[in-house]
py3Dmol code that shows the C-alpha trace and the ligand (Angstrom):
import py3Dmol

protein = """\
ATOM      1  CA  UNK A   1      23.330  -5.264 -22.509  1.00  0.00           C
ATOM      2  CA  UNK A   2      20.563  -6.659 -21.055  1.00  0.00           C
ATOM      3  CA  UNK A   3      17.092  -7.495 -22.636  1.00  0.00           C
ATOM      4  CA  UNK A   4      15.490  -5.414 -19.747  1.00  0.00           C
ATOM      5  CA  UNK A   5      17.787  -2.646 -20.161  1.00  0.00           C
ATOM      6  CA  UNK A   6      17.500  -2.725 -23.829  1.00  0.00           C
ATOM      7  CA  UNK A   7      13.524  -3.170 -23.610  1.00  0.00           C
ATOM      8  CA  UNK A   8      13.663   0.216 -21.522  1.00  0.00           C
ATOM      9  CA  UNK A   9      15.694   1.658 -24.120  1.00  0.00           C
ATOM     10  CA  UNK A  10      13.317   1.096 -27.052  1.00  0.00           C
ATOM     11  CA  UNK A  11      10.307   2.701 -25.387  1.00  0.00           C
ATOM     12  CA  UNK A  12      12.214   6.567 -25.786  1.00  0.00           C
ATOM     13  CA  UNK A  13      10.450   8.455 -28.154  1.00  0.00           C
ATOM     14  CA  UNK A  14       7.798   5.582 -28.449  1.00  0.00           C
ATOM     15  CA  UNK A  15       5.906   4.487 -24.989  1.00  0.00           C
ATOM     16  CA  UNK A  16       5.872   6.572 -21.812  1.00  0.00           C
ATOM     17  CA  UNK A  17       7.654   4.469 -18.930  1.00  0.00           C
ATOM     18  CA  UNK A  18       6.286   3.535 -15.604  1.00  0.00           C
ATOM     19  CA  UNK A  19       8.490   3.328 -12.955  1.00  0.00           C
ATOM     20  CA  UNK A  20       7.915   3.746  -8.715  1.00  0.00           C
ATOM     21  CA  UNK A  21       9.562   2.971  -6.047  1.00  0.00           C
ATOM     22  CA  UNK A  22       9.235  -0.205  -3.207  1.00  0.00           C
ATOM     23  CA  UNK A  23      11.105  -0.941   0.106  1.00  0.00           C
ATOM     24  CA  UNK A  24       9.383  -4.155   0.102  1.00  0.00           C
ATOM     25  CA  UNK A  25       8.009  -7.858  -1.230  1.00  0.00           C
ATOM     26  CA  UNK A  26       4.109  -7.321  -0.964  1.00  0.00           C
ATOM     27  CA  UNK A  27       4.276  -3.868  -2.257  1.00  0.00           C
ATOM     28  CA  UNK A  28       6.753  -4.357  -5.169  1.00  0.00           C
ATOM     29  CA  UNK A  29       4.081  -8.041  -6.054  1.00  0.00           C
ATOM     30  CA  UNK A  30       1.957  -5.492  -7.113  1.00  0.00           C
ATOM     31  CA  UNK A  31       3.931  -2.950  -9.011  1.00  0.00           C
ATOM     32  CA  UNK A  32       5.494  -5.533 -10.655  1.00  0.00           C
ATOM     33  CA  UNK A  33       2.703  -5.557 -12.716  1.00  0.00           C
ATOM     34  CA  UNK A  34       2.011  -2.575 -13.921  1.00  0.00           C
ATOM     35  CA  UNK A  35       5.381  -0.712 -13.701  1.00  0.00           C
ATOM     36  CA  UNK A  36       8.668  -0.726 -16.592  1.00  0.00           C
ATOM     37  CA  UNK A  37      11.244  -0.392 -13.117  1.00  0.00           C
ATOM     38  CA  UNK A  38      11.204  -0.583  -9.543  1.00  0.00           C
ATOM     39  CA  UNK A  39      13.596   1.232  -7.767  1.00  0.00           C
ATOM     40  CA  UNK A  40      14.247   0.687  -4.342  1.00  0.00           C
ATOM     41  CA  UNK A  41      15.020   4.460  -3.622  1.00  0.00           C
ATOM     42  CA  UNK A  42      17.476   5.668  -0.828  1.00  0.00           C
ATOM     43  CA  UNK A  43      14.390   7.326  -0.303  1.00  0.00           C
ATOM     44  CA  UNK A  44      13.679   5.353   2.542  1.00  0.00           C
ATOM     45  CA  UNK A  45      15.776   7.129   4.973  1.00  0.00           C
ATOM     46  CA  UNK A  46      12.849   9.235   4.999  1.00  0.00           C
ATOM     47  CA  UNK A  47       9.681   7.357   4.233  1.00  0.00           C
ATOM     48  CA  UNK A  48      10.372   4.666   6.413  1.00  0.00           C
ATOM     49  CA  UNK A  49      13.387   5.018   9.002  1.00  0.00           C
ATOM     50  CA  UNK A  50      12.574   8.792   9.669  1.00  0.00           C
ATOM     51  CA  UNK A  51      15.661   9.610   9.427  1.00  0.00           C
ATOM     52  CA  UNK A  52      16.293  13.558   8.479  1.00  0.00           C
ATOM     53  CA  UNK A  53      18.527  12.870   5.225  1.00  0.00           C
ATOM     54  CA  UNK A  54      18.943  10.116   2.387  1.00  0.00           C
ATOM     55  CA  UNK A  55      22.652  10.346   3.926  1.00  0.00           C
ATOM     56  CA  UNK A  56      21.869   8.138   7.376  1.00  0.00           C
ATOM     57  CA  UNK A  57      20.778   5.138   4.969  1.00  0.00           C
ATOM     58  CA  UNK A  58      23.530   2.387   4.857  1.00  0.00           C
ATOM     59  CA  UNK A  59      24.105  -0.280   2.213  1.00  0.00           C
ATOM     60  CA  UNK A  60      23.443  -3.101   4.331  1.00  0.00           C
ATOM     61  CA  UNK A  61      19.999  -1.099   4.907  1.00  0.00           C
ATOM     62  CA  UNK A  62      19.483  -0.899   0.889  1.00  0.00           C
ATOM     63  CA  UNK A  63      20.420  -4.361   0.591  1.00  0.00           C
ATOM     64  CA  UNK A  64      18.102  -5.857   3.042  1.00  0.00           C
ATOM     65  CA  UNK A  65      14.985  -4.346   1.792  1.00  0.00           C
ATOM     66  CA  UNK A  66      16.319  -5.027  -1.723  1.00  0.00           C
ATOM     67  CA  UNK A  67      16.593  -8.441  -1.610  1.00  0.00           C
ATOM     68  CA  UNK A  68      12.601  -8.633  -0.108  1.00  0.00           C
ATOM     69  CA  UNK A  69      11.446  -6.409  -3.067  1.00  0.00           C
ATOM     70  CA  UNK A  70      13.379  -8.758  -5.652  1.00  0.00           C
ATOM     71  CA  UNK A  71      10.911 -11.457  -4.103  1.00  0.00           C
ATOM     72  CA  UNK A  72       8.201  -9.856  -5.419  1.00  0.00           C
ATOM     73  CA  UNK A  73       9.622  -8.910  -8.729  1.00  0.00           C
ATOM     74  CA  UNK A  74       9.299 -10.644 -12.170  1.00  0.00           C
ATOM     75  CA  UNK A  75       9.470  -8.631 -15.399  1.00  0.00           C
ATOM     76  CA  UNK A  76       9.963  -5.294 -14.479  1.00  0.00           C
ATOM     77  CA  UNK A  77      13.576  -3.681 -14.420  1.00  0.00           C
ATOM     78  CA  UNK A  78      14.731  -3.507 -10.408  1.00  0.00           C
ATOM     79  CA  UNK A  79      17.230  -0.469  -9.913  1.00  0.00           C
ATOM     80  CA  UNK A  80      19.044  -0.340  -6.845  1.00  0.00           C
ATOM     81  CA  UNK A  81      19.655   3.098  -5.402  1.00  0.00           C
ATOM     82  CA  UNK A  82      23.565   3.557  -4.292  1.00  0.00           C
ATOM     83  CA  UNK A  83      24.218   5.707  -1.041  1.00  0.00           C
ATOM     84  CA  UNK A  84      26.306   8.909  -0.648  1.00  0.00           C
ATOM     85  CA  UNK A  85      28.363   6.581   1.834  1.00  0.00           C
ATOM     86  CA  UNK A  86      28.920   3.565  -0.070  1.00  0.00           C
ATOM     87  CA  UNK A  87      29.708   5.806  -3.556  1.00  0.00           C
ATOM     88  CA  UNK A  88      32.486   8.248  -2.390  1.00  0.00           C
ATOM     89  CA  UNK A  89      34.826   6.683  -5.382  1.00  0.00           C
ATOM     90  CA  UNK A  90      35.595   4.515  -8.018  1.00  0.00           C
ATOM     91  CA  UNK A  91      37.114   1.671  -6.011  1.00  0.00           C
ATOM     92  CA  UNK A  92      34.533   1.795  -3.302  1.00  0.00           C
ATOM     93  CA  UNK A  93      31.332   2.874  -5.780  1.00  0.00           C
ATOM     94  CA  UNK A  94      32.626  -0.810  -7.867  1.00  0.00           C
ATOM     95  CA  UNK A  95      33.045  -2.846  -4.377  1.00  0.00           C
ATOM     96  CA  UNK A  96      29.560  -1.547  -3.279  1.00  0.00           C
ATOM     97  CA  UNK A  97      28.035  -1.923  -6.382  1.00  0.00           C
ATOM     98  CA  UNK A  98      29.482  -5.721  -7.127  1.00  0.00           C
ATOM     99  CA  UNK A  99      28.173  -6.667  -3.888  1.00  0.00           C
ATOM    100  CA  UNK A 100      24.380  -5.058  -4.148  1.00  0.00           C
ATOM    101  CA  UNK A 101      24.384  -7.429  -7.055  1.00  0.00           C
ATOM    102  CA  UNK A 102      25.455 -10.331  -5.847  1.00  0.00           C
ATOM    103  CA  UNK A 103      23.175 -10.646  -3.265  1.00  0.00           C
ATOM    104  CA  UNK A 104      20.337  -9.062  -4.701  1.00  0.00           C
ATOM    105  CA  UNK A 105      20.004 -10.187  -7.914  1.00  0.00           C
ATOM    106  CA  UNK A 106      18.818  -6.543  -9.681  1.00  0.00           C
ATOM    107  CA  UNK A 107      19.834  -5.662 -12.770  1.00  0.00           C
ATOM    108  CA  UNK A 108      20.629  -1.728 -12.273  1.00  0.00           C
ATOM    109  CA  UNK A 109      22.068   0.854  -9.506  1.00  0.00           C
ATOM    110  CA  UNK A 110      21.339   4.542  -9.968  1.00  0.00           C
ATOM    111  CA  UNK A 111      24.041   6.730  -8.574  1.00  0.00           C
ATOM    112  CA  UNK A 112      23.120  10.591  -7.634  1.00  0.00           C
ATOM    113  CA  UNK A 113      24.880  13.047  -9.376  1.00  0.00           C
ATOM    114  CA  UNK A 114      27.191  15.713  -8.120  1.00  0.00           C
ATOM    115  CA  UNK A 115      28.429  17.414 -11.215  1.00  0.00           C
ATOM    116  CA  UNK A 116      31.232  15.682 -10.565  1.00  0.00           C
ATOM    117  CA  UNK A 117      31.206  11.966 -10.420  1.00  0.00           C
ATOM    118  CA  UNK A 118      31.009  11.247 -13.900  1.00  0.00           C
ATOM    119  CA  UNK A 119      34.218   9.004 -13.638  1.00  0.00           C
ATOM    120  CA  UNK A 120      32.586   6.606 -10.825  1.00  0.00           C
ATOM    121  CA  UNK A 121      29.086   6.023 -13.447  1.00  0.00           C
ATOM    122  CA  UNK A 122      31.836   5.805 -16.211  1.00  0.00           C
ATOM    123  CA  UNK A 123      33.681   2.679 -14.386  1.00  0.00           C
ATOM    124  CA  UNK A 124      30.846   0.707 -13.424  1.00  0.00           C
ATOM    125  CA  UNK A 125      29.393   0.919 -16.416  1.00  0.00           C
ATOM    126  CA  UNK A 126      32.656  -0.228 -18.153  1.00  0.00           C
ATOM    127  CA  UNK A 127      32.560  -3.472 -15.762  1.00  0.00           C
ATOM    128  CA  UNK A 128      29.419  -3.678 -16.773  1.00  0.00           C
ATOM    129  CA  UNK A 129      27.313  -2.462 -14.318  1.00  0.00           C
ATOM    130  CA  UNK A 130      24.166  -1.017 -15.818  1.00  0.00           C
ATOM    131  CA  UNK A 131      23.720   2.903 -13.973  1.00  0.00           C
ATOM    132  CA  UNK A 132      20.672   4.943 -14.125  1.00  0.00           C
ATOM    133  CA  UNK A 133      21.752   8.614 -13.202  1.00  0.00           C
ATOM    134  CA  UNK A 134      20.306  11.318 -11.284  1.00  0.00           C
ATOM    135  CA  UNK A 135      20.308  15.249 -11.750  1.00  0.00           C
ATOM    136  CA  UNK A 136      18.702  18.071 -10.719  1.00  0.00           C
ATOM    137  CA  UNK A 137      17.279  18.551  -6.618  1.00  0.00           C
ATOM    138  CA  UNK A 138      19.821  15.336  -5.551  1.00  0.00           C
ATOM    139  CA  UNK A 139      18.658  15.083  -2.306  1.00  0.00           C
ATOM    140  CA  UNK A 140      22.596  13.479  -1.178  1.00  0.00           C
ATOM    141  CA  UNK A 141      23.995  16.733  -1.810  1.00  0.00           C
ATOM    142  CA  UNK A 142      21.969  19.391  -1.433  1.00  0.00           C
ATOM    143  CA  UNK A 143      20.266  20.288   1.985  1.00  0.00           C
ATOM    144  CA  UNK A 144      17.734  22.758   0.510  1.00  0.00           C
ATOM    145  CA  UNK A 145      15.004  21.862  -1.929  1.00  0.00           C
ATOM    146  CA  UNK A 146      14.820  23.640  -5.247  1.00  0.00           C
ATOM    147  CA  UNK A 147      13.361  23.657  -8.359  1.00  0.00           C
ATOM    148  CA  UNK A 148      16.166  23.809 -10.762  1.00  0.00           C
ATOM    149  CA  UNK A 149      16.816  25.394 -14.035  1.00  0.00           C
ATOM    150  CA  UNK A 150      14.934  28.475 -13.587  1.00  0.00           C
ATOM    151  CA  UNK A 151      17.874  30.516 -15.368  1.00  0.00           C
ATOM    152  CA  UNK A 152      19.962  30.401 -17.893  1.00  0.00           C
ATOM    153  CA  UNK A 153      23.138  29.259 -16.513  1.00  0.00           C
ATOM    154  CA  UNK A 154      21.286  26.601 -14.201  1.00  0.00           C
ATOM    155  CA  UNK A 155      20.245  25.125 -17.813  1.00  0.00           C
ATOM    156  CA  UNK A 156      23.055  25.316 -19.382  1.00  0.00           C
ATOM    157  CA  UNK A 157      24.887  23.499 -16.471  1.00  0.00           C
ATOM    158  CA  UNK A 158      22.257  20.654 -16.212  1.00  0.00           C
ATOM    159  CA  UNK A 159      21.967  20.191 -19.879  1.00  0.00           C
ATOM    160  CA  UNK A 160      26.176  19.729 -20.330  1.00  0.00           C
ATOM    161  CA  UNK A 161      25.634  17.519 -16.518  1.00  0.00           C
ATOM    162  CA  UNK A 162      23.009  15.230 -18.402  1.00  0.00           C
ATOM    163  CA  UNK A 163      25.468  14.782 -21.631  1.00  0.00           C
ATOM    164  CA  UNK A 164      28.350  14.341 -19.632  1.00  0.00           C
ATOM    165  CA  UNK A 165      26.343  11.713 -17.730  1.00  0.00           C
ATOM    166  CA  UNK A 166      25.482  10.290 -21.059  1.00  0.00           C
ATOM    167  CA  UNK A 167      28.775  10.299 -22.618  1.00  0.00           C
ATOM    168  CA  UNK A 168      29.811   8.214 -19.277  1.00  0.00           C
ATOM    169  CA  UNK A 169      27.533   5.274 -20.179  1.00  0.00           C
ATOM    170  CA  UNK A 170      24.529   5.693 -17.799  1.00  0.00           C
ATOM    171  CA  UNK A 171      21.469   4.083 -19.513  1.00  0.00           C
ATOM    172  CA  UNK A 172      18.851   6.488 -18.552  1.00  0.00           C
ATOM    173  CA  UNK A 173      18.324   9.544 -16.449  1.00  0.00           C
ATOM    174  CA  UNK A 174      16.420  10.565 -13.662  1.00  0.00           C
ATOM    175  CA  UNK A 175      15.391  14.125 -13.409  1.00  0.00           C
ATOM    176  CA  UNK A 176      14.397  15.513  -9.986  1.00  0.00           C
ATOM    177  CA  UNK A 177      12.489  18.782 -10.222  1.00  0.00           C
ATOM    178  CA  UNK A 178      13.895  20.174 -12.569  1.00  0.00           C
ATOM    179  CA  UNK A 179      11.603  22.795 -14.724  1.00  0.00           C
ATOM    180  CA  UNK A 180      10.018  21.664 -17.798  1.00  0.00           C
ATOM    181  CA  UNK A 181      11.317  23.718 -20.532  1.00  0.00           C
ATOM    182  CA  UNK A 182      15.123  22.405 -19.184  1.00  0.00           C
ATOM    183  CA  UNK A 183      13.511  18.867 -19.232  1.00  0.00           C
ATOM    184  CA  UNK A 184      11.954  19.051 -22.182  1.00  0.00           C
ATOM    185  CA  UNK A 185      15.084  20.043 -24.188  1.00  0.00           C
ATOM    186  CA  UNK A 186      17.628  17.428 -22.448  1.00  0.00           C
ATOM    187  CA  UNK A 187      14.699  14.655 -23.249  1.00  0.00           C
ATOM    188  CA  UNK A 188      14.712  15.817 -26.901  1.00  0.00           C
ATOM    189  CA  UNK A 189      18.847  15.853 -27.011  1.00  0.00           C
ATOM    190  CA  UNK A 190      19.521  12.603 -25.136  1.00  0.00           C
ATOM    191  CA  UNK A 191      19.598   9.093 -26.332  1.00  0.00           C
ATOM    192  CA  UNK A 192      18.816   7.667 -23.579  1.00  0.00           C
ATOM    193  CA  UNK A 193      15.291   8.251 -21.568  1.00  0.00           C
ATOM    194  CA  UNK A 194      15.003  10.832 -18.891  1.00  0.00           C
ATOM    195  CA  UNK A 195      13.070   9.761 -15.936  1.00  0.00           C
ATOM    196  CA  UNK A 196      11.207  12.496 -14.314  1.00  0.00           C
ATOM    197  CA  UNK A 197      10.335  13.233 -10.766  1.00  0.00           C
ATOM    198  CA  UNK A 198       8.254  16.874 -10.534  1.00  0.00           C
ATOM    199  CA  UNK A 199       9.965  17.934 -13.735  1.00  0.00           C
ATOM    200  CA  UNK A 200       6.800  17.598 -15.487  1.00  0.00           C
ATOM    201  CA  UNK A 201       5.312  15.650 -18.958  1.00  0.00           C
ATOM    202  CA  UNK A 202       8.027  16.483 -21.288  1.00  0.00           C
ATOM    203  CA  UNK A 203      10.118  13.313 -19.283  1.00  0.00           C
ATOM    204  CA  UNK A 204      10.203   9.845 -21.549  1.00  0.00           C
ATOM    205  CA  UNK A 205       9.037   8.294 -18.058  1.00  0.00           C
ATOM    206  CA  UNK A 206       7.751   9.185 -14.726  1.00  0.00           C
ATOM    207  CA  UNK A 207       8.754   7.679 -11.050  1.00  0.00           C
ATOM    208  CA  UNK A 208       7.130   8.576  -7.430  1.00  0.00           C
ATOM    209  CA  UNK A 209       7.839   7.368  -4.109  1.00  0.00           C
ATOM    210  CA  UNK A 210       4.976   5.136  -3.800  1.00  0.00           C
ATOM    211  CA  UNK A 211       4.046   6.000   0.120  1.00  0.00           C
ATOM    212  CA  UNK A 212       3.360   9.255  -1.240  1.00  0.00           C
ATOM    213  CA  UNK A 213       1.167   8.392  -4.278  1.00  0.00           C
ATOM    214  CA  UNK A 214      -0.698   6.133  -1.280  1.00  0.00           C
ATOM    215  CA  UNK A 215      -0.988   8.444   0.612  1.00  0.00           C
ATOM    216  CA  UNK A 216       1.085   6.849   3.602  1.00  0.00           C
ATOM    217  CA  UNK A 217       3.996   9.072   3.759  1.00  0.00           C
ATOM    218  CA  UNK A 218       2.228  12.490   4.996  1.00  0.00           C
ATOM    219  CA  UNK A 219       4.533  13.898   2.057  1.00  0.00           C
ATOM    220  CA  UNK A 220       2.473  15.634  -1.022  1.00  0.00           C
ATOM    221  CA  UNK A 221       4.419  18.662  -2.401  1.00  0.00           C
ATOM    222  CA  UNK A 222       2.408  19.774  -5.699  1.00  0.00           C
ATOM    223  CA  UNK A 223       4.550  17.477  -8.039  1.00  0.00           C
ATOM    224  CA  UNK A 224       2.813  14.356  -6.189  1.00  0.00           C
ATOM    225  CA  UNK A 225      -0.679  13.151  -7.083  1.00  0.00           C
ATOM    226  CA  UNK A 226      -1.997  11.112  -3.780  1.00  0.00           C
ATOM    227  CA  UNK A 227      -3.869   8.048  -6.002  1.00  0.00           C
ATOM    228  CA  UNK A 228      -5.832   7.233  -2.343  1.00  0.00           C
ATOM    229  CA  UNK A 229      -5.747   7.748   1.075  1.00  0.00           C
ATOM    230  CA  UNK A 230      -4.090   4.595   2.806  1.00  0.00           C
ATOM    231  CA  UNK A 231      -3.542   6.448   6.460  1.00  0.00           C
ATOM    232  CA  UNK A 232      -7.047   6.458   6.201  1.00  0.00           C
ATOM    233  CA  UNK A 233      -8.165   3.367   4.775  1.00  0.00           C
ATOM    234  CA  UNK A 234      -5.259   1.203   7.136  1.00  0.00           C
ATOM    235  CA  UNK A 235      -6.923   3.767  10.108  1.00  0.00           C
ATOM    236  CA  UNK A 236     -10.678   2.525   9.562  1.00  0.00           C
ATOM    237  CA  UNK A 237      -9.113  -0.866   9.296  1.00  0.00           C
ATOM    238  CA  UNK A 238      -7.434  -1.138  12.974  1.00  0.00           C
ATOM    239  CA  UNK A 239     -10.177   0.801  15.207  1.00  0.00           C
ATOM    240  CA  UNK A 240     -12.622  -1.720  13.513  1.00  0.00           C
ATOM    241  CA  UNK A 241     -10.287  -4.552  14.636  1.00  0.00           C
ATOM    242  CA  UNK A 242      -9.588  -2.415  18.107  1.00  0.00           C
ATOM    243  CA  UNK A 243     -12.836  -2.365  18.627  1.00  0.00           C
ATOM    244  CA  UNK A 244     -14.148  -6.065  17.931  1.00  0.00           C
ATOM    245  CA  UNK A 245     -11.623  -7.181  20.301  1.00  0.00           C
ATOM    246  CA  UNK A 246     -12.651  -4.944  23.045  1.00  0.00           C
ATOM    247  CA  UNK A 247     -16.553  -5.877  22.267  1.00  0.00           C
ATOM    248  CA  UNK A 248     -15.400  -9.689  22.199  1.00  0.00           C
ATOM    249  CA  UNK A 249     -16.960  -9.946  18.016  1.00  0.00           C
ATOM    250  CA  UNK A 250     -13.206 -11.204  17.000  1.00  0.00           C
ATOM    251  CA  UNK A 251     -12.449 -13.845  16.951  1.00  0.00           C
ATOM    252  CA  UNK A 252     -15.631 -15.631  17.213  1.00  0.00           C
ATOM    253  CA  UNK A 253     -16.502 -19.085  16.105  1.00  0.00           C
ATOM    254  CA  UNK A 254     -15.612 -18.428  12.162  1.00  0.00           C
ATOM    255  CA  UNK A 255     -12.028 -18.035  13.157  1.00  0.00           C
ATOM    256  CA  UNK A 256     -10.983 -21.013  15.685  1.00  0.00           C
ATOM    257  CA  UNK A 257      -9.241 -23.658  14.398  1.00  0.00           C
ATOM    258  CA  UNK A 258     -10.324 -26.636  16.522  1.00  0.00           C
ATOM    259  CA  UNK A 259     -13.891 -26.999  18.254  1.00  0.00           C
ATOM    260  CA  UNK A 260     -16.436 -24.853  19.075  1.00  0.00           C
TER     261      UNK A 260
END
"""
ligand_1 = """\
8
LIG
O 15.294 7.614 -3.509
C 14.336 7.717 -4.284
O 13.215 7.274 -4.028
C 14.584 8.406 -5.553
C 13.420 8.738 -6.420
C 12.625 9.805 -5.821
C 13.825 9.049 -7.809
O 15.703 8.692 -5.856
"""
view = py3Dmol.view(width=600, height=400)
view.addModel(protein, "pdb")
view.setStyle({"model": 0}, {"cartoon": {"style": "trace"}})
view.addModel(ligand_1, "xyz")
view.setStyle({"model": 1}, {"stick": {}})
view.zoomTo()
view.show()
């Protein structure tokens, strides 16, 4: 196991852990910093490519930005998040995965759960693949958003989903709004950290998509907390710039770079 795997490990029960996501160098320079893992979510489909599911996102397309957010990493843990498409089994999950490493250099994949794939995190984690999993609203399987665990049997189904996915070697868990009182009891029985994302303060960590904690994404459901307005910041920003170009202030003699 990894030192960065095993420093993650420690900090259950002890320090909260940081974690957001990045698509890219300059952003994930700066999260490096302050964050325990990046993940470079399949999210993206979304955020950036507008496309209407996490499902349109290819490998090659994870890879690519992957390999420009490992630019900007140093010390935190970089997770890479495996598509629906490029996880469908074992044989293909290990091909997909092996590769994602090789060229990117990270030191995790997570891998969505669908209550059913415990045997693909089981085998990549027996080749030594370190896998983060994923319960609870999985975007890659389920078309409608819900908050889950709201009855019994939904808790007693994501608690034995969360030891299975234990028991198949994943080193930590990500919980997707799931409701508190069901994430605060599979954070107490675990060994390994739950990861929480609108499944509120009981988690042993927290991720967000970062475009919506900047407030570039147009996305806040109640579970996000917008940190500052970017749209509005980036929209000042250009008008200004719009504007001195039209009015002839940029460039002016501060910005040539021969004569006057
Ligand atoms: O794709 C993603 O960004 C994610 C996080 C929201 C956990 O899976």
């Amino acid at each position: 196991m990894s030192k960065k795997i095993k420093k993650i490990l420690f900090k259950k029960n002890k320090k909260k852990i940081v974690c957001l996501t990045a698509y890219s160098k300059n952003i994930a320079k700066i999260l490096d910093k302050y964050c325990d893992i990046i993940l470079v979510g399949d999210s993206m489909a979304n955020v950036l490519y507008g496309m209407k599911d996490t499902n349109q996102i290819t490998i090659q397309n994870i890879i690519q930005h992957s390999i420009s957010v490992k630019k900007g990493v140093k010390k935190s843990l970089l997770v890479i998040d495996m598509p629906r498409n490029a996880c469908r089994n074992l044989k293909q999950a290990k091909k997909n995965a092996k590769l994602v490493i090789k060229k990117t250099k990270c030191d995790a994949v997570k891998v969505e759960s669908n209550n059913k794939n415990f045997d693909i995190i089981r085998g990549l984690s027996k080749s030594n693949i370190p896998v983060m999993g994923h319960i609870g609203y999985t975007p890659q399987f389920k078309k409608k958003f819900k908050v889950e665990g709201k009855n019994k049997l939904e808790e007693q189904r994501l608690i034995k989903e969360a030891k299975l996915i234990q028991q198949a070697g994943a080193f930590s868990i990500v919980l997707e709004c799931v409701t508190p009182n069901v994430a605060k009891k599979i954070t107490k029985m675990l060994k390994i950290p739950t990861i929480g994302i609108g499944s509120s303060i009981f988690c042993d960590g927290q991720i967000l998509v970062t475009d919506d904690l900047l407030g570039l994404s147009g996305f806040y459901p109640k579970f996000v907390k917008r940190y500052i307005n970017l749209n509005s910041v980036i929209d000042k920003a250009v008008k200004k710039y719009s504007k001195e170009i039209k009015t002839k202030v940029f460039p002016n003699k501060k910005n040539f770079l021969y004569g006057k």
